[in-house]
C-alpha positions as CSV (number, residue, x, y, z in Angstrom):
1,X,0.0,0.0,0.0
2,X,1.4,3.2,-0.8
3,X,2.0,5.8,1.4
4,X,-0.6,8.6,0.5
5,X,-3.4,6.2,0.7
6,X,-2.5,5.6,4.5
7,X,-3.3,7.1,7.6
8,X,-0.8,6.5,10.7
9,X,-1.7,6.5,14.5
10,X,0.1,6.7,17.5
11,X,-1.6,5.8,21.3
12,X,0.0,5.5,24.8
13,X,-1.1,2.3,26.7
14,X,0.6,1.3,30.1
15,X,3.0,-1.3,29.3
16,X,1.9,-4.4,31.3
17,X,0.8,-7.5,29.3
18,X,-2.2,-7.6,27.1
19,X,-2.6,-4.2,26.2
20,X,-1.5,-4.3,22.5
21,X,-4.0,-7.6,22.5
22,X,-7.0,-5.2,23.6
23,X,-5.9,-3.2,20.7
24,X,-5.7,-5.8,17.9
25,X,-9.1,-7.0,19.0
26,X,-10.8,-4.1,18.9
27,X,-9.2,-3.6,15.4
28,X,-10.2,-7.2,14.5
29,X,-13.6,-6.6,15.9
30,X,-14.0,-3.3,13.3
31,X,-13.1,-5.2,10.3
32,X,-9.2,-3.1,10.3
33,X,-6.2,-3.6,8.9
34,X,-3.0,-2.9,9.7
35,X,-0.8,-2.3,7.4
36,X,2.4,-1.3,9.9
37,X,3.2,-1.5,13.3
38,X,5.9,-0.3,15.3
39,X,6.2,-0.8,19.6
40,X,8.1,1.5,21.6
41,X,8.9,0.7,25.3
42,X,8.7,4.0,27.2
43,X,9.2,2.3,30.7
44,X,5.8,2.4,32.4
45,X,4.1,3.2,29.3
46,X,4.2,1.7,25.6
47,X,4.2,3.9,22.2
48,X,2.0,1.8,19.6
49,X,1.8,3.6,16.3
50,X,0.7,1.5,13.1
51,X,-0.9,2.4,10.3
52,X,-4.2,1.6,8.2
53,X,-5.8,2.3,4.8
54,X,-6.8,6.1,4.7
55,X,-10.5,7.1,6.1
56,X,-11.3,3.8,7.5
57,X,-13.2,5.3,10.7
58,X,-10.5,4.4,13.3
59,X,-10.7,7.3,14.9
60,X,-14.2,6.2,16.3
61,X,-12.7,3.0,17.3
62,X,-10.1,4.3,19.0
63,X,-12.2,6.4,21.2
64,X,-14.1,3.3,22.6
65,X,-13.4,2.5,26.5
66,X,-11.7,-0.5,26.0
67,X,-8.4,0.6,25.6
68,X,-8.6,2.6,28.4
């Protein structure tokens, strides 16, 4: 996929175990997919940023309580 028909994301989850699983789920569960995916370890927290075709709704997603 190229680049300009992308969107990237970036979200801040506490870095304990199962919180990038919450987040593929919920991406599962919306039909999404992910087209890149980078993890960065910020000590008590984790950076996930990734990135999905353009205007696919994540936004909405995102907002949902479950990764919070």
């Amino acid at each position: 996929m190229r680049p300009e028909n992308t969107s990237r994301y970036s979200i801040v989850v506490k870095n304990r175990p199962g919180e990038l699983a919450k987040l593929t789920k919920l991406l599962s569960d919306a039909g999404m997919n992910v087209s890149g995916l980078r993890i960065t370890n910020l000590g008590d927290k984790s950076s996930i940023q990734f990135a999905t075709p353009r205007d696919c709704g994540l936004k909405q997603v995102l907002r949902k309580p479950a990764l919070r």
